[in-house]
C-alpha positions as semicolon CSV with decimal commas, in nm:
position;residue;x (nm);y (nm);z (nm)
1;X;3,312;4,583;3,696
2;X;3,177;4,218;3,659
3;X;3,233;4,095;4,027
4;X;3,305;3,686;4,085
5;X;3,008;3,627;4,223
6;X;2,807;3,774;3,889
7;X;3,033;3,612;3,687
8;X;2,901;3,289;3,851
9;X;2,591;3,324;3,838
10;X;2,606;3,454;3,470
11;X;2,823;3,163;3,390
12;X;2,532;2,950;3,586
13;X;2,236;3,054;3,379
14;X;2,398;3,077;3,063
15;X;2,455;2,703;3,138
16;X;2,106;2,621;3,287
17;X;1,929;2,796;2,943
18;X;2,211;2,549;2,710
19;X;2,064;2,256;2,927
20;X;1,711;2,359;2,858
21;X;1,708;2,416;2,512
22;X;1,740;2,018;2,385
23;X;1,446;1,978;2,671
24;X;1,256;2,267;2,501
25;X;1,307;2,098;2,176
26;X;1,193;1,800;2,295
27;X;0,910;1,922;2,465
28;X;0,815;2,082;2,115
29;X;0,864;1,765;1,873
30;X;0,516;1,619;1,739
31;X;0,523;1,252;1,702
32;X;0,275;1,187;1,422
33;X;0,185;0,836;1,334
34;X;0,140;0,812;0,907
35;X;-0,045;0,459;0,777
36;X;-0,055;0,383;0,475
37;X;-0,218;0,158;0,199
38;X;0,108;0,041;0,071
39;X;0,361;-0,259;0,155
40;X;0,648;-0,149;0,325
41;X;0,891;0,082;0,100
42;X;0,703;-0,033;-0,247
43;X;0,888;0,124;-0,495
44;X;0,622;0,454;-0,650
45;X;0,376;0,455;-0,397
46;X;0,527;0,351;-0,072
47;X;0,841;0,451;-0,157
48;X;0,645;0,831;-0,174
49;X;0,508;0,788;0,198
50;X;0,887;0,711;0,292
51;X;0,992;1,032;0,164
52;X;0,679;1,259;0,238
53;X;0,768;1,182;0,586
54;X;1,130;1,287;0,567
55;X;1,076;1,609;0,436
56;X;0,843;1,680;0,680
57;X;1,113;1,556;0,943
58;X;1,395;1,774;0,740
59;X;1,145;2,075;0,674
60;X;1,029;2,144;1,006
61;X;1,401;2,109;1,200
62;X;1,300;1,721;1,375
63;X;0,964;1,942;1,516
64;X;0,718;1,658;1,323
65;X;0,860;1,375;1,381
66;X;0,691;1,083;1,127
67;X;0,655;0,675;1,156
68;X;0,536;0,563;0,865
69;X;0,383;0,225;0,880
70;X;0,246;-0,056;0,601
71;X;-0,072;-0,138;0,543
72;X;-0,190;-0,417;0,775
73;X;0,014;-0,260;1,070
74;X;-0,187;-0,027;1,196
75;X;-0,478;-0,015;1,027
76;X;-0,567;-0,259;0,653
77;X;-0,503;-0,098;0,334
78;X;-0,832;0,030;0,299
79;X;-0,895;0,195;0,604
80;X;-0,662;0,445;0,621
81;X;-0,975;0,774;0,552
82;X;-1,130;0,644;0,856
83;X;-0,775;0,592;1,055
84;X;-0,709;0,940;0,979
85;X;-1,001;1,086;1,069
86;X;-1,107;0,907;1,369
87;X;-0,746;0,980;1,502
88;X;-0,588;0,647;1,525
89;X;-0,325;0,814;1,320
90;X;-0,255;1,179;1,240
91;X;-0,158;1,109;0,876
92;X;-0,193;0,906;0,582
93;X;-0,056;0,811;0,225
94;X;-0,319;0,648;0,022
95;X;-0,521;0,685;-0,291
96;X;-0,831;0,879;-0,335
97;X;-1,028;0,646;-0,534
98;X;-1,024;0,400;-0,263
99;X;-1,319;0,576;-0,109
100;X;-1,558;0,609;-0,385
101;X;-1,794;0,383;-0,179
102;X;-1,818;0,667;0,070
103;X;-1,788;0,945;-0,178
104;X;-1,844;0,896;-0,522
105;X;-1,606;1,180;-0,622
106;X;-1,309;1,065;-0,494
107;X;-1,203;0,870;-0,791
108;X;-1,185;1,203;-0,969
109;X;-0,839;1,341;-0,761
110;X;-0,660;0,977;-0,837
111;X;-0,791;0,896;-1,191
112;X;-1,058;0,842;-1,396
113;X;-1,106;0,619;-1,730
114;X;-1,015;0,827;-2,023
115;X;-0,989;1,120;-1,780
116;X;-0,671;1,392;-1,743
117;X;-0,328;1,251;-1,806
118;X;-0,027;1,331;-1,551
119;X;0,024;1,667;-1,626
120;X;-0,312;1,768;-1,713
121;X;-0,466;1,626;-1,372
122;X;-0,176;1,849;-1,148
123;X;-0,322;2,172;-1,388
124;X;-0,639;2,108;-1,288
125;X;-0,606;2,020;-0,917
126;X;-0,336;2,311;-0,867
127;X;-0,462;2,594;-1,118
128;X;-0,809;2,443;-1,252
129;X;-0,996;2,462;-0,906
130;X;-0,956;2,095;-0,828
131;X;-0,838;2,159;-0,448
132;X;-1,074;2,344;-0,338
133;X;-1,309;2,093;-0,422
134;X;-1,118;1,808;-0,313
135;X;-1,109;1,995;0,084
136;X;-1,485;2,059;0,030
137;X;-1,553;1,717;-0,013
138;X;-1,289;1,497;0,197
139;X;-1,400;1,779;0,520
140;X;-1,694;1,576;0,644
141;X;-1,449;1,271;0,714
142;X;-1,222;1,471;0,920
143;X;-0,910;1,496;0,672
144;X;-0,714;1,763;0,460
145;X;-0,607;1,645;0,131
146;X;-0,284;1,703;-0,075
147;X;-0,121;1,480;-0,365
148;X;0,159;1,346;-0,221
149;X;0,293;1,111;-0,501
150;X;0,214;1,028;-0,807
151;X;0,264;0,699;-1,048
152;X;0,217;0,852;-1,380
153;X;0,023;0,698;-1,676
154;X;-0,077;0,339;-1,573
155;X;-0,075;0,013;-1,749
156;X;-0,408;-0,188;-1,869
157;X;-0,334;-0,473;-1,667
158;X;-0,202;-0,830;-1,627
159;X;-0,381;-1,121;-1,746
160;X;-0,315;-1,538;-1,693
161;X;-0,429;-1,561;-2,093
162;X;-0,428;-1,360;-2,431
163;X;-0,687;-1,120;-2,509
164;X;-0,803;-1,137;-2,882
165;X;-1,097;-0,957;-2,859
166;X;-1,364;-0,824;-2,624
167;X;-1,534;-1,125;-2,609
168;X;-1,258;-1,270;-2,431
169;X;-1,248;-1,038;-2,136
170;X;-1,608;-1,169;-2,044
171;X;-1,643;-1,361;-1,732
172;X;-1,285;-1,283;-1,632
173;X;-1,217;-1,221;-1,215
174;X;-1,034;-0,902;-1,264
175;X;-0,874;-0,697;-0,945
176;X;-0,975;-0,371;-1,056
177;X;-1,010;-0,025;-0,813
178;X;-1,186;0,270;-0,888
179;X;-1,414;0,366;-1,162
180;X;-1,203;0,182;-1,389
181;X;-1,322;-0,101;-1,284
182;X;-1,678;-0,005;-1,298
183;X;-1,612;0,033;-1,734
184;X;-1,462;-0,337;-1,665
185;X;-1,771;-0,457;-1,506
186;X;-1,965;-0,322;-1,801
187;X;-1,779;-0,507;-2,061
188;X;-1,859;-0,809;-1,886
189;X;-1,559;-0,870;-1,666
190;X;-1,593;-0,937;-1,246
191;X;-1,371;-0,669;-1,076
192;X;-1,244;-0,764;-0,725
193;X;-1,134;-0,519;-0,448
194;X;-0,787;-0,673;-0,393
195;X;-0,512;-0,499;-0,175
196;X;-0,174;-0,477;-0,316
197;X;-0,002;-0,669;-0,086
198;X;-0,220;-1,002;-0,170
199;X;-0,284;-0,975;-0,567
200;X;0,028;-1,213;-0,624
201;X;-0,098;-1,483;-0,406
202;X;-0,466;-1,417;-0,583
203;X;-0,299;-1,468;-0,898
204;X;-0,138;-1,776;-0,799
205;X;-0,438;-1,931;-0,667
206;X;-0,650;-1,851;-0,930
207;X;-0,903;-1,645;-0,690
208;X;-0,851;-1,360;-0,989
209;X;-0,765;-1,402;-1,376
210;X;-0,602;-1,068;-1,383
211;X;-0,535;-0,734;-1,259
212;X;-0,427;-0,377;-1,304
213;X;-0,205;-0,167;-1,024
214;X;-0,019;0,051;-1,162
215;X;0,289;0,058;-1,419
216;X;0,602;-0,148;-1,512
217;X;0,827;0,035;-1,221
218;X;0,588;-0,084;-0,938
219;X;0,446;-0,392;-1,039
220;X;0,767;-0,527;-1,136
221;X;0,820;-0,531;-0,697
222;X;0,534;-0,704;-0,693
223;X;0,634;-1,013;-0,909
224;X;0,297;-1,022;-1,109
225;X;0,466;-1,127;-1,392
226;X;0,584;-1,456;-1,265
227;X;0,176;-1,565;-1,302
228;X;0,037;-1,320;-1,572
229;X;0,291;-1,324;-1,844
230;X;0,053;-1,087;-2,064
231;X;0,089;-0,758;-1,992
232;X;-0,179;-0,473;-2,186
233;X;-0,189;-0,117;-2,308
234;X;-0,265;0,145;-2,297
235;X;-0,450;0,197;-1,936
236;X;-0,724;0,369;-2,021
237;X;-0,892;0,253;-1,697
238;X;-0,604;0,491;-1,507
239;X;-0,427;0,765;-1,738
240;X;-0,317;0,923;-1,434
241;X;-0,175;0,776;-1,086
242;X;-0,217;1,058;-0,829
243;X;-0,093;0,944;-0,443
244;X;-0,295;1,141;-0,183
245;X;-0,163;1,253;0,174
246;X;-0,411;1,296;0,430
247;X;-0,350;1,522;0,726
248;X;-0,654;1,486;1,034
249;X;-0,840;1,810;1,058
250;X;-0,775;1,829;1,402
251;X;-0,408;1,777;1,373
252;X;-0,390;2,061;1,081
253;X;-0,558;2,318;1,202
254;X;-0,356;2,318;1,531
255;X;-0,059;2,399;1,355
256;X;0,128;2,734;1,265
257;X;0,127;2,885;0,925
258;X;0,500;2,783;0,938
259;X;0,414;2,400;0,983
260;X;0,110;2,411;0,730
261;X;0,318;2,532;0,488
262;X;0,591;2,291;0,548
263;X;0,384;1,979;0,545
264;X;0,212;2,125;0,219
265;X;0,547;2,187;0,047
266;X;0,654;1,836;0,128
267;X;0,375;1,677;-0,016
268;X;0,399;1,882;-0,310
269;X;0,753;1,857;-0,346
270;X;0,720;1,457;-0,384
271;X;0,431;1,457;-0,588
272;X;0,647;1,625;-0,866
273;X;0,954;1,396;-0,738
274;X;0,820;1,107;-0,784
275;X;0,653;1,183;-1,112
276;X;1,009;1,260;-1,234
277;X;1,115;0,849;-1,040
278;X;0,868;0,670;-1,168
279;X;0,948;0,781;-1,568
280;X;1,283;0,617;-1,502
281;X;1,195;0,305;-1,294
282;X;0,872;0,206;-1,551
283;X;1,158;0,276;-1,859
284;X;1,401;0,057;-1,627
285;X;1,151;-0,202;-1,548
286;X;1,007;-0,240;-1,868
287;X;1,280;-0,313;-2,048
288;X;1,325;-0,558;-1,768
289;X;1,016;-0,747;-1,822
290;X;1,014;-0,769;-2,139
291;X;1,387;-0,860;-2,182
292;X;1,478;-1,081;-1,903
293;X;1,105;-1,207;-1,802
294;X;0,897;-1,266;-2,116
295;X;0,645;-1,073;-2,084
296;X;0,422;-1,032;-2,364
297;X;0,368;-0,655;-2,378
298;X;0,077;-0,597;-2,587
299;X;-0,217;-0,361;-2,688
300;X;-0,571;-0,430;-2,577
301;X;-0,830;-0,536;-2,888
302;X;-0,961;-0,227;-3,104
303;X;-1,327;-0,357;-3,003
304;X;-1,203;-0,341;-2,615
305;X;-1,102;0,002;-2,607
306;X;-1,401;0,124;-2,828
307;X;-1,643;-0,045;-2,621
308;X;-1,466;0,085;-2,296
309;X;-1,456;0,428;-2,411
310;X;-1,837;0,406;-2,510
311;X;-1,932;0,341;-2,128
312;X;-1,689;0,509;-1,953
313;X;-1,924;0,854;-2,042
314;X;-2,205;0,728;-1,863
315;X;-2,026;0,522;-1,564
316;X;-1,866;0,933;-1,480
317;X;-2,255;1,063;-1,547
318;X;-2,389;0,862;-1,310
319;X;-2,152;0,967;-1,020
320;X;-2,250;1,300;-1,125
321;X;-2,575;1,216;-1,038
322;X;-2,516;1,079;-0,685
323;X;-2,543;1,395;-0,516
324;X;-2,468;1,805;-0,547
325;X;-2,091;1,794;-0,449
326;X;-2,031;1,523;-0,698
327;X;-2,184;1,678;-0,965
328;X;-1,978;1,955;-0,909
329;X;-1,615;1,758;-0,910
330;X;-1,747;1,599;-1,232
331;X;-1,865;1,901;-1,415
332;X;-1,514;2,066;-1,298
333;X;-1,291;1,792;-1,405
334;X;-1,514;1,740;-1,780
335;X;-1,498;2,142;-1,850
336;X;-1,107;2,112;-1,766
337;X;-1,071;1,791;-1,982
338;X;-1,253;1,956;-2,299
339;X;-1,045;2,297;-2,201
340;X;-0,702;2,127;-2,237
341;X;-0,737;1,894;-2,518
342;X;-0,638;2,032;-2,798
343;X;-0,373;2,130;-2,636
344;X;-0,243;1,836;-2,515
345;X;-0,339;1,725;-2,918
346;X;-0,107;1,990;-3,081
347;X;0,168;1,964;-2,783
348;X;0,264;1,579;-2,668
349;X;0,036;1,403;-2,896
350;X;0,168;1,557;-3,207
351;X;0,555;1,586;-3,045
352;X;0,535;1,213;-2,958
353;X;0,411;1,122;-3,317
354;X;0,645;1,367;-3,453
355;X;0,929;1,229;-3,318
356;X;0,804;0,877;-3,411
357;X;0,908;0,689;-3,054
């Protein structure tokens, strides 16, 4: 028979282990710190960092707990790699091509001129061997890569005045990222470095003449069109708009096989998402500009494109060249590009002219 005295002291420590558990849990959460390269709640990119972190949140029962924070409050916009991997923050959303200055194959995993469109690039990172390469080459700077986002096919660019012909994109100040802008700088154009948060106020003051970011949905946000009323096609400087999350080494390999798979799932899970959001919002937003704002949508010159697509060979050869793991990444991403194709010719191309809109 259950005396009083065990029934108090059962009744005791059944009570003690209720009051312990919220301490346990507690005692258990991971407060991660996430900085990004984005203003705060952007719609497409920093709208992705918003909801990497609350799957992560939702995934793992409250046991990583993220603050995600805007470029400039933590760390600038492009200094989130080295924020990450020196541990000033245990995550990041960002975009790879941003580091191309300290590894000339990071372009490849966001996008490269003429290169793999949306669908094509996810094949190649998630089937075509592209990951493996991606962790080989991000491990020296203390980081494990995932897409975590992505914008989709990107626009040419906005531009202060009409382009006729190539000739006219000479001499122009052009905020341009990546190896896009490299191809720019080739066809005689100036590209400048400029963080999203501040191309506006660059176009207002005439410190730039144009600039690409990345399609209708976002831009719109960023009121470009209220200075560069002519807005170009197609963006064959960024076909693709991959969004990378950055988890620190250190900070990765500590956790369980549950939690790595969580985190990855997450990021995964919004890079499809917001694939799927930013098709509506640049349908939305288009129709916007074009309607309400008078924007001049148009397509760049013939001679533009052609000349564009005549250096943008060699301006992907000669990161090649740069050293063994680059070579690699190219040679990957080229033999996937060639193997896809004619595919891609005899599937969207031909749907897309099929259907005649």
């Amino acid at each position: 028979m259950t005396t009083r005295r065990q029934f108090t002291l059962g009744a005791g420590a059944s009570a003690a282990g209720l009051l312990a558990a919220p301490a346990m849990a507690r005692a258990q959460t991971m407060k991660w710190r996430m900085v990004t390269s984005w203003p705060k709640r952007l719609p497409g990119p920093g709208m992705s960092a918003e909801r990497v972190a609350e799957r992560i949140r939702a995934l793992s029962g409250g046991r990583i707990d993220i603050t995600v924070y805007a470029a400039g409050e933590v760390v600038p916009a492009f200094e989130v790699l080295g924020a990450v991997g020196n541990g000033v923050a245990d995550i990041g959303h960002t975009a790879s091509f941003y580091w191309q200055g300290k590894m000339p194959a990071a372009a490849f995993f966001t996008t490269v001129p003429f290169g793999l469109t949306p669908a094509e690039h996810v094949a190649w990172v998630e089937a075509g061997g592209g990951q493996a390469l991606w962790d080989e080459l991000y491990a020296p700077f203390g980081v494990k890569p995932f897409m975590g986002g992505n914008t989709g096919v990107c626009m040419g660019g906005w531009f202060r005045r009409e382009l006729k012909a190539l000739a006219d994109l000479r001499g122009l100040k052009l905020r341009s990222l990546g190896l896009g802008g490299e191809v720019y700088r080739l066809l005689g154009a100036t590209p400048q470095t400029t963080p999203p948060a501040e191309i506006l106020s660059s176009l207002q003051s005439g410190v730039i003449d144009g600039a690409e970011f990345v399609g209708p949905g976002t831009d719109i946000a960023l009121g470009l069109y209220r200075v560069a009323l002519f807005y170009y096609y197609p963006g064959f400087n960024k076909p693709n708009g991959t969004g990378e999350c950055i988890v620190a080494l250190k900070v990765w390999d500590a956790l369980s096989d549950e939690l790595k798979a969580i985190v990855a799932h997450a990021c995964a899970a919004e890079a499809n998402y917001a694939l799927a959001e930013m098709e509506r919002l640049n349908a939305v937003a288009l129709k916007a500009l074009t309607g309400e704002h008078n924007v001049k949508l148009a397509s760049f010159p013939a001679d533009l494109v052609a000349a564009a697509r005549k250096q943008a060979d060699g301006v992907l050869g000669e990161v090649a060249a740069r050293d063994a793991i680059s070579g690699r990444v190219h040679a990957s991403y080229v033999a996937f590009r060639e193997r896809t194709a004619p595919w891609s010719r005899v599937s969207i191309e031909a749907v897309l002219g099929a259907r005649g809109a």
